[in-house]
LUMKOL-178765 format. One record per atom (N, C-alpha, C): y negated, z negated, x negated. Coordinates in pm, whole numbers, padded with zeros to 5 digits, always signed. Layout:
REM LUMKOL-178765
YZX;...
//
This chain:
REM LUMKOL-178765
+00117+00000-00085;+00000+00000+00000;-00123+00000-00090;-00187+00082-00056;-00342+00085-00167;-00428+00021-00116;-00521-00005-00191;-00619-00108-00134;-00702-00096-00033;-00778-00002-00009;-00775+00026+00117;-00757+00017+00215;-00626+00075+00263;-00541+00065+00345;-00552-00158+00393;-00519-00208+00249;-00465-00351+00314;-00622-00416+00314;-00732-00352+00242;-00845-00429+00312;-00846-00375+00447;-00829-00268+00503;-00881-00267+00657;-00774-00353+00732;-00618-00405+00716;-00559-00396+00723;-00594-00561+00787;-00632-00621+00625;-00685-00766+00676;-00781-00801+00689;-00906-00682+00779;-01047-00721+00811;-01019-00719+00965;-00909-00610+00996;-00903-00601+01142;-00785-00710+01195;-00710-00771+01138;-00597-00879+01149;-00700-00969+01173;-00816-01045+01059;-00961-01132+01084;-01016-01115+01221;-01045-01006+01231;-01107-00966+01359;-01079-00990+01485;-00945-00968+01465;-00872-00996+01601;-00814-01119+01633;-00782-01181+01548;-00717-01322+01580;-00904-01394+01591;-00995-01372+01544;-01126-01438+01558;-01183-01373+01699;-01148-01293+01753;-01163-01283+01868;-01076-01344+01971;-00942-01370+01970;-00874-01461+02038;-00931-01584+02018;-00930-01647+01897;-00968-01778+01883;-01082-01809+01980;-01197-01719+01976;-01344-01714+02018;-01288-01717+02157;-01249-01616+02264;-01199-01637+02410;-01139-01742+02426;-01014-01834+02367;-00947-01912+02413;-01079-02020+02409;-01110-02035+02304;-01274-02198+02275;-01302-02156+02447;-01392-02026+02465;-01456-02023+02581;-01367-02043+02687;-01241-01977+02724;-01192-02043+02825;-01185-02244+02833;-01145-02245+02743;-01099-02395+02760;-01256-02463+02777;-01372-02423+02689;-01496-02503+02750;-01534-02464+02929;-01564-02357+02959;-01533-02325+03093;-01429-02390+03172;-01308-02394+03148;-01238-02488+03258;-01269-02628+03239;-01282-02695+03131;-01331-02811+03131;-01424-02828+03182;-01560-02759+03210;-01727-02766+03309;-01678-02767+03411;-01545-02764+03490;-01514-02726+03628;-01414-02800+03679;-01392-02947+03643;-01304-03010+03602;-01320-03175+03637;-01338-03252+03769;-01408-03348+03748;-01374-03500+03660;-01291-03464+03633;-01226-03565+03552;-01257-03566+03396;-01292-03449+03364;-01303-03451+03219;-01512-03466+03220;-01520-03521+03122;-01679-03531+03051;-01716-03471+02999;-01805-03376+03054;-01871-03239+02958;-01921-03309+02793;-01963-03399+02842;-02051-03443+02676;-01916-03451+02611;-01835-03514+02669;-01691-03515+02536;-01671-03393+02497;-01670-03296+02569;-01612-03144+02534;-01621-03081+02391;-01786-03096+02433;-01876-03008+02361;-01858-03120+02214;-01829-03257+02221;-01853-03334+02067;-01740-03267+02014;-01625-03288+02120;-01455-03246+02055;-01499-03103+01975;-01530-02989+02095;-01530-02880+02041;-01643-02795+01950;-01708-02833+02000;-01816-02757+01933;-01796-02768+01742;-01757-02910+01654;-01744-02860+01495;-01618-02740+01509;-01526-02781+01555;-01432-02708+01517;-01442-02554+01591;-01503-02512+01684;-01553-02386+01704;-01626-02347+01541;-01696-02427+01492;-01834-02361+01410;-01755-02350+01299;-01632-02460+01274;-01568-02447+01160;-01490-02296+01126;-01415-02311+01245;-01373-02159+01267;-01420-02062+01298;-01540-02064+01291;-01612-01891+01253;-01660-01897+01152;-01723-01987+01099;-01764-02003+00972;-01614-01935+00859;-01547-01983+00869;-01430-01951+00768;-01411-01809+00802;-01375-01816+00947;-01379-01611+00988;-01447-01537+00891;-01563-01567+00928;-01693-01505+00892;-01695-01488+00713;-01663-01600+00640;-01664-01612+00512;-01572-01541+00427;-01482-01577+00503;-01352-01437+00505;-01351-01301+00484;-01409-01296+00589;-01462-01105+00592;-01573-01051+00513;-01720-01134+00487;-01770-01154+00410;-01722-01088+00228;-01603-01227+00237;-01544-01185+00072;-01468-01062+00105;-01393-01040+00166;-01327-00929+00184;-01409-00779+00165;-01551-00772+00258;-01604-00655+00215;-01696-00659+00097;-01742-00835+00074;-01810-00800-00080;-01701-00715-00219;-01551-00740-00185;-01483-00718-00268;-01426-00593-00275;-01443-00559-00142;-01405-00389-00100;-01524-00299-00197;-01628-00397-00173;-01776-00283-00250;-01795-00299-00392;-01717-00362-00466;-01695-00428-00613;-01700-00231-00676;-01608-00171-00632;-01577-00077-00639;-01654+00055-00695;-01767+00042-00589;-01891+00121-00540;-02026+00131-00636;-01982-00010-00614;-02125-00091-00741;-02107-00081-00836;-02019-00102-00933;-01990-00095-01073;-02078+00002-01149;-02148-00078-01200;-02228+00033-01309;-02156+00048-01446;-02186+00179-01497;-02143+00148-01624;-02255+00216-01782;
//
């Protein structure tokens, strides 16, 4: 597999599981707002680092991934 190939390979694997991750957070904060038993203020303490944690890492991820894809490009010599 050339490089290429496995950077798109694991920008769009990133992509997609960070888009599941991202829908499931929102479902579960949404059913919890609708919910009378549960405490919105708890929700949002529970969820909200670990939402930010996990895009943050997404994000940092892909980040290195295309700074490293462009290593390539840039090289002066």
């Amino acid at each position: 597999m050339n490089k290429e190939k496995l950077t798109f390979v694991v920008t769009t694997s990133v992509a997609i599981t960070l888009c599941i991750v991202i829908l499931v957070m929102v479902t579960t904060l949404m059913a919890g707002l609708f919910y009378k038993e549960v405490d919105n203020g708890e929700i949002f303490k529970l969820i909200s680092p670990a939402f930010q944690t996990i895009i943050g890492g997404f994000i940092g991820l892909l980040a290195g991934v295309k700074l490293k894809s462009d290593d390539k490009i840039c090289s002066c010599k």
